[in-house]
ChimeraX commands (.cxc) that place a marker at each C-alpha (Angstrom):
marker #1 position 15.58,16.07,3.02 radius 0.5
marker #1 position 13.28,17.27,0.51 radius 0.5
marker #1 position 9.61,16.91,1.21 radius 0.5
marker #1 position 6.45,17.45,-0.81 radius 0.5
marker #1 position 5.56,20.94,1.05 radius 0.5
marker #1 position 2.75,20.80,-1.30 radius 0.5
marker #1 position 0.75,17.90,-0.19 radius 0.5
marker #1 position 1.61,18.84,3.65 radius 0.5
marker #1 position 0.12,21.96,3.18 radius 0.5
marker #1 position -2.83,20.35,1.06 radius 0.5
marker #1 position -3.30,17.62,3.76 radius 0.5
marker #1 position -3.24,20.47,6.82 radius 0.5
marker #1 position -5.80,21.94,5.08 radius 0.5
marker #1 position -8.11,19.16,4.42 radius 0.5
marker #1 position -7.95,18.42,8.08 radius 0.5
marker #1 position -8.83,22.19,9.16 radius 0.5
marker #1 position -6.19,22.85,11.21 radius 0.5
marker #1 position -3.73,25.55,11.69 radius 0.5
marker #1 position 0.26,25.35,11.52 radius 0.5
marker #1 position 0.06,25.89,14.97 radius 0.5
marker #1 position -2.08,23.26,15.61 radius 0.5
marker #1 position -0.14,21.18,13.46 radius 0.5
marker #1 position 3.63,22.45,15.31 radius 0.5
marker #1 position 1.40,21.44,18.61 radius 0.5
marker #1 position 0.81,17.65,17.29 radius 0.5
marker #1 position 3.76,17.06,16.38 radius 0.5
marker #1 position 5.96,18.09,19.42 radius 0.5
marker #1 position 7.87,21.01,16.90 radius 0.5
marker #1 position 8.17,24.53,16.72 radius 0.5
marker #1 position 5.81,26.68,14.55 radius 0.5
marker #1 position 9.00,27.48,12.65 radius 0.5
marker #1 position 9.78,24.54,11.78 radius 0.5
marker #1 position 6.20,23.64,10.85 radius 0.5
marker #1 position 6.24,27.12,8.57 radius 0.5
marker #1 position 9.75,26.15,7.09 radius 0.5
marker #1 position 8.40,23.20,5.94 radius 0.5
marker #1 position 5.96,24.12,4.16 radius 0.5
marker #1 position 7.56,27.47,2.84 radius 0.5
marker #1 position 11.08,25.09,1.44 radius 0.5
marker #1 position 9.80,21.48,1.62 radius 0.5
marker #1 position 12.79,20.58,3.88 radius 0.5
marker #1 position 12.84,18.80,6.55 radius 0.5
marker #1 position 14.79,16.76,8.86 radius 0.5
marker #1 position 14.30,12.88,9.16 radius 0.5
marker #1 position 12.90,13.41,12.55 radius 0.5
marker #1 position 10.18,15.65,11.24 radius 0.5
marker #1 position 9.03,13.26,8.46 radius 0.5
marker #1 position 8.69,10.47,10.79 radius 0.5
marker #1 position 6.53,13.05,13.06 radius 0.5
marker #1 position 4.50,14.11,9.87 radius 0.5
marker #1 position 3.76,11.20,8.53 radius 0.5
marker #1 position 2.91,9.68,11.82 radius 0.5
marker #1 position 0.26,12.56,12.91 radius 0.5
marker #1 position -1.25,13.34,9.74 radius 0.5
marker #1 position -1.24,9.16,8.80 radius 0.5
marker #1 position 0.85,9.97,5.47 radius 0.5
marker #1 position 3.01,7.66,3.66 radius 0.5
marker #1 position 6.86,8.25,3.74 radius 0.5
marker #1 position 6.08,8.03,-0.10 radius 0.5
marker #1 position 3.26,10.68,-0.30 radius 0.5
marker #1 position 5.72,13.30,1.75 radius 0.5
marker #1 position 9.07,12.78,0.53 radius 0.5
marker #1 position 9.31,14.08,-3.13 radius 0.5
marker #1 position 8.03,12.09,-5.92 radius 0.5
marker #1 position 10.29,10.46,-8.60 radius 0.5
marker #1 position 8.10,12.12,-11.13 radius 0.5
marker #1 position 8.34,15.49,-9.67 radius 0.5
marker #1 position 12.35,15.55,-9.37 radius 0.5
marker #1 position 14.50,15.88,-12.11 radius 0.5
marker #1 position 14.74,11.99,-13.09 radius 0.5
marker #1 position 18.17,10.69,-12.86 radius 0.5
marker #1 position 20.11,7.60,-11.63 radius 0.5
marker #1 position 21.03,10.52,-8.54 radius 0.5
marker #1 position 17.66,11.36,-7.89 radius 0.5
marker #1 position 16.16,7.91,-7.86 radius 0.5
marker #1 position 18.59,5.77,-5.48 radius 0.5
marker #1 position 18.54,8.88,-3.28 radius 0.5
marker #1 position 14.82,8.79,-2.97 radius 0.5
marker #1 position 15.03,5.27,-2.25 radius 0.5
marker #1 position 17.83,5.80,0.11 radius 0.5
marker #1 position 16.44,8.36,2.15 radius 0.5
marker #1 position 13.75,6.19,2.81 radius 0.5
marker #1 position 15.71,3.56,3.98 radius 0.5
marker #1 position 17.78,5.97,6.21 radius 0.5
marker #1 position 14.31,6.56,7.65 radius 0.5
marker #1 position 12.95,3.25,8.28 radius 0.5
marker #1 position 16.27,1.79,9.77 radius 0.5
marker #1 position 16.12,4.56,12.09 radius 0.5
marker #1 position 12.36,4.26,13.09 radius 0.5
marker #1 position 13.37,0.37,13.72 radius 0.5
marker #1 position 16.44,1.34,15.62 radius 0.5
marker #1 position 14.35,3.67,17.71 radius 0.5
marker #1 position 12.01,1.08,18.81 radius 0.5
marker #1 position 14.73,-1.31,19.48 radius 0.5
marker #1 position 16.01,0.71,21.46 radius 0.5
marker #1 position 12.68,1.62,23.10 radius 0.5
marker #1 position 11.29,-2.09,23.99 radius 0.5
marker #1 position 15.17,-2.54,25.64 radius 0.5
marker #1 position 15.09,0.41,27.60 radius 0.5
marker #1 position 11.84,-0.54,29.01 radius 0.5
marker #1 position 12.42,-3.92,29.53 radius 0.5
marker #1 position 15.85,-2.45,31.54 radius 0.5
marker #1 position 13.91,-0.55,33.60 radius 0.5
marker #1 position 11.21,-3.00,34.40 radius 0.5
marker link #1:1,2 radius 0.2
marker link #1:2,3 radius 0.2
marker link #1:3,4 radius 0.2
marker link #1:4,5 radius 0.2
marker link #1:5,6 radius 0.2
marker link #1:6,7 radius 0.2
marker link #1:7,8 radius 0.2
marker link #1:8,9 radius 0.2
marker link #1:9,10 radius 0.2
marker link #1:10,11 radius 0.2
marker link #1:11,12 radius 0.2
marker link #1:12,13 radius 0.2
marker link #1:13,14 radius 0.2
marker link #1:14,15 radius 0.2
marker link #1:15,16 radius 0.2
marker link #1:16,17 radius 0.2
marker link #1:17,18 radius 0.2
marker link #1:18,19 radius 0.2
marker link #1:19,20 radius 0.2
marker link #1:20,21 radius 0.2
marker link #1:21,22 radius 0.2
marker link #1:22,23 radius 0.2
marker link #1:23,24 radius 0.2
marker link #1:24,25 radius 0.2
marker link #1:25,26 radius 0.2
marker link #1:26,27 radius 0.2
marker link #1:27,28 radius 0.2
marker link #1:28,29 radius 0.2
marker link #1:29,30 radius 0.2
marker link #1:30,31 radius 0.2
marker link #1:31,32 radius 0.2
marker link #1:32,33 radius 0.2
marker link #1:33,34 radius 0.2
marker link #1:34,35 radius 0.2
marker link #1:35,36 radius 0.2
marker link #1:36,37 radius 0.2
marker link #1:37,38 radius 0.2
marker link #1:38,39 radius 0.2
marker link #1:39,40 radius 0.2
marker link #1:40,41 radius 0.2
marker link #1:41,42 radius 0.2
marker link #1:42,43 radius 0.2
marker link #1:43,44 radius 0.2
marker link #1:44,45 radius 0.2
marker link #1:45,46 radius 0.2
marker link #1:46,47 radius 0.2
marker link #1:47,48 radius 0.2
marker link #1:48,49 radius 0.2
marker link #1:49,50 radius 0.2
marker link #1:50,51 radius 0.2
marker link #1:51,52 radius 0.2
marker link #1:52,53 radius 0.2
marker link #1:53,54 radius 0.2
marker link #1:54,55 radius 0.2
marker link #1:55,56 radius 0.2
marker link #1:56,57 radius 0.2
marker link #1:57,58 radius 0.2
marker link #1:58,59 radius 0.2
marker link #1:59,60 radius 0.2
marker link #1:60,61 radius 0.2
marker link #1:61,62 radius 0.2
marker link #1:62,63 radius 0.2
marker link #1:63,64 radius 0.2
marker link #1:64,65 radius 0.2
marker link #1:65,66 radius 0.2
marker link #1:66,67 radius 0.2
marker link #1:67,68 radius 0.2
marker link #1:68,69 radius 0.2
marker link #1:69,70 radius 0.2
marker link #1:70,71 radius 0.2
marker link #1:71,72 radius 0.2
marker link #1:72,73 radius 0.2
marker link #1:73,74 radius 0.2
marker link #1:74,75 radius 0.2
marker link #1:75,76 radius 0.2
marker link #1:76,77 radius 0.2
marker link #1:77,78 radius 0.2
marker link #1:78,79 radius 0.2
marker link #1:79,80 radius 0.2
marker link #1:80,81 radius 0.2
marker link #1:81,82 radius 0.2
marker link #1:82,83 radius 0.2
marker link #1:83,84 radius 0.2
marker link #1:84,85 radius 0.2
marker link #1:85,86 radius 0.2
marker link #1:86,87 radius 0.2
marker link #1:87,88 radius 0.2
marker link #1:88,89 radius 0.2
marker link #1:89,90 radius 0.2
marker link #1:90,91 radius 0.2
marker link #1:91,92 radius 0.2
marker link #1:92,93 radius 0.2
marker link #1:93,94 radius 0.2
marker link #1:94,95 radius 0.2
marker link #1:95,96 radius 0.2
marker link #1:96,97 radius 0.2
marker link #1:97,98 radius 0.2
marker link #1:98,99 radius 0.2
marker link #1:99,100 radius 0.2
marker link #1:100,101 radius 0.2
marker link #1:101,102 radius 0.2
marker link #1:102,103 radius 0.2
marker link #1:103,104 radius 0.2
view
């Protein structure tokens, strides 16, 4: 998924904190952290963990509308990557409160 590597980088920054620091929050690799900022790709995964830790919209890291080439493509992607995202952060609890509940 494309990502704003920009505003990730901006928003590390602002905090004062390393990429390592940053790879350490976020249960990732330094790699992965670098990669991200270097390409502004990154899995689903990772956008959930970035915008969690650094308290970031799924709006303010996943590329902009305006800074994509605007096209039909481009816009229902953006919307459905986001989608993919929050189905998948609901699914994840779901599945979280039942396993918990299972085991208690």
């Amino acid at each position: 998924m494309d990502v704003n590597a920009k505003a990730i980088k901006n928003s590390r920054l602002k905090n004062g904190w390393t990429q390592q620091h940053l790879a350490d929050a976020f249960g990732l690799s330094l790699r992965t952290v670098q990669r991200v900022e270097r390409y502004g790709t990154a899995s689903n995964e990772t956008v959930l963990s970035i915008a969690s830790v650094m308290e970031l919209n799924l709006e303010e890291i996943i590329l902009s509308i305006d800074d994509a080439v605007t096209d039909e493509n481009n816009v229902s992607s953006k919307y459905q990557q986001i989608g993919v995202i929050t189905v998948a952060l609901v699914l994840g609890m779901v599945m979280g409160v039942g396993i918990t509940l299972t085991l208690v």
